[in-house]
C-alpha positions in Angstrom: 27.6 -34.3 18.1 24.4 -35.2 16.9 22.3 -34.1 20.8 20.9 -30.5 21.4 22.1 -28.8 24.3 21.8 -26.5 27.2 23.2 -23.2 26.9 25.9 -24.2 28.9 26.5 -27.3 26.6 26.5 -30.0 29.5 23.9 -31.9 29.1 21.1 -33.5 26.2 17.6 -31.7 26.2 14.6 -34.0 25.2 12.5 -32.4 22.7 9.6 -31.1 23.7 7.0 -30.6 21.4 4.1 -29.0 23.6 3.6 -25.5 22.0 5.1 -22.7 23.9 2.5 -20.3 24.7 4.6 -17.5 24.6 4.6 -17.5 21.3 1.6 -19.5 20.3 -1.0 -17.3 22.4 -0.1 -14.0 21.1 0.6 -14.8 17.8 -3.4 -16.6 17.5 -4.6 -13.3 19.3 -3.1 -11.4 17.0 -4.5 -13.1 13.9 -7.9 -13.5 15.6 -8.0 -9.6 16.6 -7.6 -8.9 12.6 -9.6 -11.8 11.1 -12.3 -11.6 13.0 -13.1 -7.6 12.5 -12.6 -8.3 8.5 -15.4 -11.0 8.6 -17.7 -8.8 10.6 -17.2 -5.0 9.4 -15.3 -5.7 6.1 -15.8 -2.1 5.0 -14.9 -0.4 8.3 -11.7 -2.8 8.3 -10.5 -1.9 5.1 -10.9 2.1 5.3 -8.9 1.7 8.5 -6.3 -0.1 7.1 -6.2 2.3 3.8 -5.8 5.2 5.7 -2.7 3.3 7.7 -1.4 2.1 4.3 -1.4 4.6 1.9 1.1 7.2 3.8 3.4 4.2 4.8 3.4 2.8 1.4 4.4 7.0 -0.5 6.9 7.9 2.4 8.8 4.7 3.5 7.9 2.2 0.3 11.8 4.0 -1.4 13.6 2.7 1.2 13.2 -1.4 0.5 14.2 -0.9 -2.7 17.9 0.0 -1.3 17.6 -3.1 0.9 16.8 -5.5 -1.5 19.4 -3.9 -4.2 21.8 -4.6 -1.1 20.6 -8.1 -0.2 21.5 -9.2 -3.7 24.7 -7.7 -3.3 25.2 -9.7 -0.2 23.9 -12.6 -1.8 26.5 -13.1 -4.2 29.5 -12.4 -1.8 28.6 -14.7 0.5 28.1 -17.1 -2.5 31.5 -16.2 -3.8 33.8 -15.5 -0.6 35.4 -18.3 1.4 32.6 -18.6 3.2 30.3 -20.0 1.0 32.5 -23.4 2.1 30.6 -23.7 5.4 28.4 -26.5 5.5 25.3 -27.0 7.6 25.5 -30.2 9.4 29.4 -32.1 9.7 31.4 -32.6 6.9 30.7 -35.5 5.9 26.8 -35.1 6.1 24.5 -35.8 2.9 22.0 -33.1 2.0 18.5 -34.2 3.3 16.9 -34.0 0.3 17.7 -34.5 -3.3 18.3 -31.0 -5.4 15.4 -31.3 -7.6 13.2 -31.9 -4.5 15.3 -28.9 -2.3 14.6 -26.1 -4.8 10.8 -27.9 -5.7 9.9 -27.3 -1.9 11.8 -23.4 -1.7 10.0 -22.6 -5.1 6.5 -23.7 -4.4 6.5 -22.8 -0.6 7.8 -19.5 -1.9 5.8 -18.3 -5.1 2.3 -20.5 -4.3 -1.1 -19.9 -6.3 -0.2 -16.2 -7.3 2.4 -16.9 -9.8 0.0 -18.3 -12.5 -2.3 -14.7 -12.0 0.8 -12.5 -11.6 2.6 -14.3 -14.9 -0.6 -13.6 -17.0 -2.5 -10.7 -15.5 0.8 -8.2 -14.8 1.9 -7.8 -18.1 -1.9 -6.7 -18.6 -2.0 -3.7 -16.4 1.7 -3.0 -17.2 0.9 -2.1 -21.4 -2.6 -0.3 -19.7 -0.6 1.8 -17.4 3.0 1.4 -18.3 6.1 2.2 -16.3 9.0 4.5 -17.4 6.2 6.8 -18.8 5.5 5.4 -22.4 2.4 5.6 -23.7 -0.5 2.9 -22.7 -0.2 0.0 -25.4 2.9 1.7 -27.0 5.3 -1.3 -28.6 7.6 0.8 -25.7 5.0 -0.3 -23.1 4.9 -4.1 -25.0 8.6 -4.2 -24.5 8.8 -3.1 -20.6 5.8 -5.1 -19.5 7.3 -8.2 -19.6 10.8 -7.1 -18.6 9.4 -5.6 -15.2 7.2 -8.9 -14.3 10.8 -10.6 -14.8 12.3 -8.4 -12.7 9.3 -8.4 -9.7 9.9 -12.2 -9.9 14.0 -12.4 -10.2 16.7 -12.3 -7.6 14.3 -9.4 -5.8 12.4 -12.3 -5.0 14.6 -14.7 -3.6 17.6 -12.8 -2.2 15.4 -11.7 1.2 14.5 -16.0 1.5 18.1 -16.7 0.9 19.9 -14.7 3.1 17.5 -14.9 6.1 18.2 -18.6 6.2 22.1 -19.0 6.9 22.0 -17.7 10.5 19.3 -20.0 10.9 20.7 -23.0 9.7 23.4 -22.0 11.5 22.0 -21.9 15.5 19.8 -25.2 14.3 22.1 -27.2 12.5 25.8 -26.3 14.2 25.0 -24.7 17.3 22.3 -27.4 18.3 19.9 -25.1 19.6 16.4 -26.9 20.3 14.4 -24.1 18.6 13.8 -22.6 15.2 13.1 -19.6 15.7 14.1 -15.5 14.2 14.5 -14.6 18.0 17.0 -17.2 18.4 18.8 -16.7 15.2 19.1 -13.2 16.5 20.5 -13.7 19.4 24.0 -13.2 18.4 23.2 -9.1 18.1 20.4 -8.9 20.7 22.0 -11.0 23.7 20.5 -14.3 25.4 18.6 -12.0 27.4 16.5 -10.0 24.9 16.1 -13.1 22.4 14.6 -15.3 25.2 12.6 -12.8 27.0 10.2 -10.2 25.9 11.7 -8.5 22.8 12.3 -11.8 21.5 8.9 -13.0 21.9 7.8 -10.1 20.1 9.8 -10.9 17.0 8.6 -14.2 17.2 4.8 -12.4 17.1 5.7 -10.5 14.0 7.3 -13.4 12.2 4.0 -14.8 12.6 1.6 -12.5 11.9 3.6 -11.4 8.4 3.7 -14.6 7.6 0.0 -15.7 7.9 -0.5 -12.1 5.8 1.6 -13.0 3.3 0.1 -16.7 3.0 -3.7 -15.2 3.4 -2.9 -12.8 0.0 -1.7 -15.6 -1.5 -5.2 -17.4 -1.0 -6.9 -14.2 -2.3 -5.3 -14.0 -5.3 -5.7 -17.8 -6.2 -9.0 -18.5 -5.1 -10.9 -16.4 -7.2 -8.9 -17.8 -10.2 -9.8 -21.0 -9.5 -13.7 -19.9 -8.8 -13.8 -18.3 -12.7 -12.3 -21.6 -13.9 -14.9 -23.4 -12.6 -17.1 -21.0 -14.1 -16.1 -21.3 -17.6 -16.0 -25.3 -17.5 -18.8 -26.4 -15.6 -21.2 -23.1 -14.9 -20.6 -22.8 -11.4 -21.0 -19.4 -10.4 -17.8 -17.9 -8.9 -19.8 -16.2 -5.8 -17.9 -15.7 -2.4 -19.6 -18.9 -1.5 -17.8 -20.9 -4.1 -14.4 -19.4 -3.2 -15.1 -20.5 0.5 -15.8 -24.0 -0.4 -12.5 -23.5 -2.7 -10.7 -22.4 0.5 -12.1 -25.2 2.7 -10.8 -27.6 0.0 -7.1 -26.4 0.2 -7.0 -26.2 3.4 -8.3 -29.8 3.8 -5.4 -30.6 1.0 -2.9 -28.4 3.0 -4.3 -30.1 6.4 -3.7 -33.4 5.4 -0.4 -32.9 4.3 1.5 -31.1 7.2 -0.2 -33.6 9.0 1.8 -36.2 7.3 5.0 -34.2 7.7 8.0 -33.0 5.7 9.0 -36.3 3.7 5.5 -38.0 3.2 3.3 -34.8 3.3 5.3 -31.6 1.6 8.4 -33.2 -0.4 5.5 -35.6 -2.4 2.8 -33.1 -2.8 5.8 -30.1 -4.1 7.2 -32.7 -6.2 3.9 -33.2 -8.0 3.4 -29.3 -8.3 6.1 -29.2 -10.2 5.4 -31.6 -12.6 1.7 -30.3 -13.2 3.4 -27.2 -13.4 6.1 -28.1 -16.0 3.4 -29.8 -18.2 1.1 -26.9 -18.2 3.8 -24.7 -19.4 4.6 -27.1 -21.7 1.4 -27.2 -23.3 1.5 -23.7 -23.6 4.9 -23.3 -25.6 4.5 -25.9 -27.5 0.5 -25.5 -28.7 0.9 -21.5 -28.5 3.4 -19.7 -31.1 6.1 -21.1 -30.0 8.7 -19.1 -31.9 7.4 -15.5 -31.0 7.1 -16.6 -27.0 10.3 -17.4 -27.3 11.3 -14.2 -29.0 9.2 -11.9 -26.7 11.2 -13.6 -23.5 14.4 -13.0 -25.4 13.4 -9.4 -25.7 12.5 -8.7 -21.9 15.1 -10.9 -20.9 17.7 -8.9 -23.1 16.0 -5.5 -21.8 16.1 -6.5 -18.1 19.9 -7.2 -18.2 20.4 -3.8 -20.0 18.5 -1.5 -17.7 17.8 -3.3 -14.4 19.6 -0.4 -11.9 17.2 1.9 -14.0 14.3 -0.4 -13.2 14.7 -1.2 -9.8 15.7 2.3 -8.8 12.9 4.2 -10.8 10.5 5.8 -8.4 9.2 8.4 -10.6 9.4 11.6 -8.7 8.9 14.0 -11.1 5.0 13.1 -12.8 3.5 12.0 -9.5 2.9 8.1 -11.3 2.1 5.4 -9.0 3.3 2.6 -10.7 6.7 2.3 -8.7 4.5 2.2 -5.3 2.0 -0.4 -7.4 4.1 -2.5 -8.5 8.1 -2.1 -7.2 7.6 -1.6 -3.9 4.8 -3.4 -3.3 7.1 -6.5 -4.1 10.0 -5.5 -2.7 7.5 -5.3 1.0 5.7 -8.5 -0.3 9.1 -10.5 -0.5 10.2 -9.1 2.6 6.9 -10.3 4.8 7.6 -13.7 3.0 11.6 -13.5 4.0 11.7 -14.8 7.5 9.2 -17.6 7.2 11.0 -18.9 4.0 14.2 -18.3 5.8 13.1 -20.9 8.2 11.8 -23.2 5.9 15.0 -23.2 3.9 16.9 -23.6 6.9 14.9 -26.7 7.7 15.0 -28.2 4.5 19.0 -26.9 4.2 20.8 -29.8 6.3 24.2 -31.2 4.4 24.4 -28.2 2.1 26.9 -25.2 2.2 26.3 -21.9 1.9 27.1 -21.6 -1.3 24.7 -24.5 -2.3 22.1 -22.9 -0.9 22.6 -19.4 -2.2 23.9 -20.5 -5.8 21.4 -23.3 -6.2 18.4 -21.8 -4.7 19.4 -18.8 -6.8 19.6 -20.1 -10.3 16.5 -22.7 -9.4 14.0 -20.7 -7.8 15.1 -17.5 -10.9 15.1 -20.5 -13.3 11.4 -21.3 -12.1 10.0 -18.1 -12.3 11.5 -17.5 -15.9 9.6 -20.3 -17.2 6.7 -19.5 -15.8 6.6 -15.9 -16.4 8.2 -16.4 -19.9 5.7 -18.6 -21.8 2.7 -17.4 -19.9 3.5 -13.8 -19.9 4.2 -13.6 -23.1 1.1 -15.4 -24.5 -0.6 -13.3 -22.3 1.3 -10.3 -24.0 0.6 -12.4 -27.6 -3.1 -12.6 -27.7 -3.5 -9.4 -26.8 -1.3 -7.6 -29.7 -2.3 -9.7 -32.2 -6.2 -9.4 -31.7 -6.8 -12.8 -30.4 -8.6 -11.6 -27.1 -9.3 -8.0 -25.6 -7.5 -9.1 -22.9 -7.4 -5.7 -21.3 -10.8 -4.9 -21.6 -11.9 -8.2 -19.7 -9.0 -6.5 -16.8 -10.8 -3.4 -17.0 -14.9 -4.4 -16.7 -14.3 -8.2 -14.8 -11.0 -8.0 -13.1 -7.8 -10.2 -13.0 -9.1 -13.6 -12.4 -11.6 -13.3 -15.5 -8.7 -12.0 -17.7 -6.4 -14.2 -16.6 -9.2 -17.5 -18.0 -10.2 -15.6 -20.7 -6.5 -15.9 -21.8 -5.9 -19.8 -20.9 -9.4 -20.5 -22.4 -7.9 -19.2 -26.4 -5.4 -22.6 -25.8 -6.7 -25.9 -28.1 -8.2 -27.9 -25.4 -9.3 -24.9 -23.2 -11.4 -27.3 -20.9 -8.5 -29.4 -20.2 -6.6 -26.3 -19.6 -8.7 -24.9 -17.0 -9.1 -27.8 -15.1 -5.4 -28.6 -15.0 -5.0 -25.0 -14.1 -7.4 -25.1 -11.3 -5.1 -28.5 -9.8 -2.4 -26.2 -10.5 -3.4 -23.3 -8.6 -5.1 -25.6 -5.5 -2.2 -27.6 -5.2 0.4 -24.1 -5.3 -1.9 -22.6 -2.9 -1.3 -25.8 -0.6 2.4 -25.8 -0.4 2.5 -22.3 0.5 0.1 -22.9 3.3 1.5 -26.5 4.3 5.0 -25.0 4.5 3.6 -21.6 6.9 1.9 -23.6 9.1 4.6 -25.9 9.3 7.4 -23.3 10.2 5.2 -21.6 12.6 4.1 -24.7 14.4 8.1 -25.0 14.6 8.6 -21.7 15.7 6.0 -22.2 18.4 7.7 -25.2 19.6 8.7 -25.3 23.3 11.9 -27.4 22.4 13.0 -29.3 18.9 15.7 -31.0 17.6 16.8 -31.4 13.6 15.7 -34.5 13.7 11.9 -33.8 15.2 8.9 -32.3 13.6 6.5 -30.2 15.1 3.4 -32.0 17.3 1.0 -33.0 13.9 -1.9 -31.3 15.7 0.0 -28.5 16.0 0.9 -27.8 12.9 -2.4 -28.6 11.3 -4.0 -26.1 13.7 -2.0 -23.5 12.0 -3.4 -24.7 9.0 -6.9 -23.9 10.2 -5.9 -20.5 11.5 -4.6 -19.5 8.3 -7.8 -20.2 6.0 -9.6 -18.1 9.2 -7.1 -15.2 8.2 -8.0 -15.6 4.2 -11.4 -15.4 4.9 -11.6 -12.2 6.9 -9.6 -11.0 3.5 -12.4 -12.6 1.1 -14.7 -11.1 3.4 -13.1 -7.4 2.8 -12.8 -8.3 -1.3 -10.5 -6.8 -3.6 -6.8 -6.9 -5.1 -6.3 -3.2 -3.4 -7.1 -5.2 0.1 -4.6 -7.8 -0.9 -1.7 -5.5 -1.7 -2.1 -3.7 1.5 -1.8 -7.0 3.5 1.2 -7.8 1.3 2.5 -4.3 2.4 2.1 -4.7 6.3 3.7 -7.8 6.6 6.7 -6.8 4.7 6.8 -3.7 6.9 6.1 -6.1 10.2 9.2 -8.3 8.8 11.8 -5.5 7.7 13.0 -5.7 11.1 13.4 -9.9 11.0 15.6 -9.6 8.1 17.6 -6.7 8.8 18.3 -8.5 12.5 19.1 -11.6 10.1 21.2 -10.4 7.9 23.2 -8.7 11.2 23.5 -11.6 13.2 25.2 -13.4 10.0 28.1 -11.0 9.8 28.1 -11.2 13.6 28.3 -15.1 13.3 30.9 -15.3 10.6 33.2 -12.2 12.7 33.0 -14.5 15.7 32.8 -18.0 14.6 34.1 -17.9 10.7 37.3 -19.0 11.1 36.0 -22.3 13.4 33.3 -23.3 11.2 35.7 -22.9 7.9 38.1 -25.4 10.3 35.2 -27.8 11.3 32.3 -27.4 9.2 33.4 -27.2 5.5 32.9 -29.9 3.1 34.8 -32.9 3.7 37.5 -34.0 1.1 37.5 -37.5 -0.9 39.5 -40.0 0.6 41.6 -40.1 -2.7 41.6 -36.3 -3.2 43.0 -35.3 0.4 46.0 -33.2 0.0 48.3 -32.3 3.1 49.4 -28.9 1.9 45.8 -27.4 1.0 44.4 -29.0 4.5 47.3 -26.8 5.9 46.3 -23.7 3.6 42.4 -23.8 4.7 43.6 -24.1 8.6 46.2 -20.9 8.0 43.3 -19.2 6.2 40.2 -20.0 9.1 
């Protein structure tokens, strides 16, 4: 049954693509009643928001580590049990989209513009002020640096975006109902009642909100990169100014393609990221030392494996250090603000596959991803710092990130090249993550859609708009501290999401598993059907 349905499952309901201003209103308020205050009394906005943060982030920040460790866990046995046979769609549905392109569009929408200053700049501040209190530019700070940006990037990452998704998919996809929504998906704990009144609609607000955070620290991060590029090729000074104009761009690139939709607009222009992306880093191996990046990853790849309960669960109690809170926690609550927007957008882009297709593949591509990445351009960062090719760490301390970060693309032959392909790189990151938001709110503020439906295009190019409003109240305010804290309140804003998520899964697969492992499994081969294990699967739903 292809139709969406009443509640009562009688009869067909049209979509209706008008947004629903129970949602759309409060959610732009929201965003406008923060954006708005940043632009006009930066300073004032930030010291309110430090003193909110910095409490919240020493007394609370503990507890999403436990979460995250547990999401992982969850992760796997969902990937592993029985029920990773339940498909999303009927059983004899194709996927929607190819692999390649599936886990292109999860790991751009996911990571965006900040993975290219996080894979070079982390390992930086990490040998300067090093975890698991070894001294600053030790060989023991060397061999953690790396090993911690792996783990900041690894299955922390992607577990919360993973998980999130399968209740989702499974109200949109088998269920039939017209909306995409974290309410919705919720409803199975909270009642019809709650998700579709009031308490729902507030969800729905927070969804929002922690996602156009999330999506505004991305810009902040990227755009100043790209600005300092610019810089060092063509003398253009990397002012506020030139980060607006920066922002406007992007958001023109990211306007233009949500406009254009999921096939034409965000599969092409993901698709193309990728490849940029793979070139760059092979450009980097290959023209870099090739055998001691590959030697360095081994080593933080080996080191992560051997200590990562240690790692994750290392908080430091006893020196006062703030590099669990820094660094840690601050991901764990970043990848949690980004958890139920990328839950949607997986579920979205997740019709034909099971959920152990989505939680296997998404796994070992989106981990794959960030490996790459954060292996060759982490460890040249690590590289030309050790062996005296660049004062990399100086540049961190007196100019910032975004300097050090050029200063260490700009040793590669062909720096020029390198800089502008990096500036592509970054605009073109920072669109997918922005194309992809304003596409899954535009959804989520939807009065009624189908699977087969997109959101109205002015609709989801308004959120486009709204977002670069939201990054430049952050510009306005300046500063990585002013990022991280966004980061922070979104994930804090979106614990409750997930959490609700994750429930309403269990709840679904108490309720419903043995039905869907009946009806919505993956269908057999014509030639492969075999009477007796039909028989076994029914006795087991």
């Amino acid at each position: 049954m292809k139709d969406n349905r009443t509640q009562t499952g009688s009869a067909p309901l049209k979509d209706d693509l008008r947004p629903d201003m129970g949602v759309f209103l409060p959610g732009l308020l929201v965003v406008l009643l923060i954006s708005l205050p940043a632009v006009i009394a930066p300073k004032w906005t930030e010291e309110l928001l430090t003193a909110i943060y910095v409490p919240f982030a020493r007394d609370l920040g503990t507890l999403y580590l436990w979460i995250t460790v547990g999401l992982i866990a969850l992760c796997v046995y969902f990937a592993v049990s029985r029920f990773g046979n339940i498909k999303f769609g009927d059983p004899d549905e194709k996927p929607q989209f190819s692999l390649p392109s599936w886990v292109a569009m999860i790991f751009c929408s996911g990571v965006g513009g900040a993975i290219m200053f996080w894979a070079i700049t982390e390992p930086l501040w990490d040998i300067m002020i090093p975890p698991q209190n070894v001294e600053p530019m030790s060989v023991q700070a060397y061999d953690w640096s790396l090993a911690y940006l792996l783990l900041h990037w690894g299955p922390n990452a992607w577990c919360t975006y993973l998980i999130t998704a399968l209740p989702i998919a499974y109200m949109f996809y088998i269920k039939k109902e017209p909306f995409l929504r974290v309410s919705m998906a919720s409803e199975m704990i909270i009642g019809p009642r709650l998700a579709r009144g009031l308490f729902g609609r507030c969800i729905d607000t927070f969804f929002i909100l922690g996602l156009m955070f999330c999506t505004a620290v991305t810009m902040c991060l990227s755009l100043p990169t790209v600005t300092e590029s610019l810089h060092a090729v063509f003398g253009i000074n990397p002012s506020l100014g030139t980060q607006i104009y920066v922002l406007l761009f992007s958001g023109l690139i990211s306007a233009i393609t949500v406009y254009k939709g999921l096939d034409r607009g965000i599969k092409w222009l993901s698709d193309v990221n990728v490849i940029i992306a793979l070139f760059l880093a092979a450009y980097c191996f290959l023209c870099g030392p090739t055998v001691t990046l590959f030697n360095i990853f081994t080593n933080a790849f080996g080191k992560l494996l051997g200590n990562y309960p240690n790692m994750v669960f290392w908080t430091d109690p006893w020196t006062g250090g703030t590099f669990p809170r820094d660094w840690t926690i601050f991901y764990a609550l970043f990848w949690a603000g980004f958890g139920p927007f990328m839950g949607l957008f997986i579920a979205r882009i997740s019709r034909g596959r099971t959920v152990r297709e989505i939680i296997a593949w998404g796994m070992a591509g989106t981990v794959a991803g960030g490996c790459l990445m954060h292996g060759i351009f982490g460890s040249y960062s690590l590289y030309v710092q050790h062996s005296g090719i660049l004062d990399a760490v100086g540049i961190l301390k007196e100019k910032g990130g975004a300097a050090a970060m050029i200063a260490v693309l700009g040793t590669l032959p062909l720096k020029d090249m390198v800089l502008i392909v990096y500036c592509v790189l970054s605009t073109i990151f920072l669109a997918t993550t922005v194309n992809a938001g304003s596409y899954v709110v535009a959804t989520a503020a939807t009065r009624r859609i189908s699977p087969d439906a997109e959101p109205h295009r002015v609709h989801r190019t308004f959120w486009c708009i709204a977002q670069c409003v939201l990054a430049l109240g952050l510009l306005s305010m300046g500063g990585l501290g002013v990022a991280k804290m966004f980061g922070n309140f979104s994930g804090a804003l979106m614990v409750l999401p997930v959490l609700l998520l994750v429930a309403c899964w269990f709840r679904i697969l108490s309720r419903k598993g043995n039905y869907l492992l009946r009806h919505h499994v993956q269908a057999l081969p014509a030639d492969d059907s075999d009477p007796s294990r039909e028989a076994s699967l029914s006795r087991e739903g």
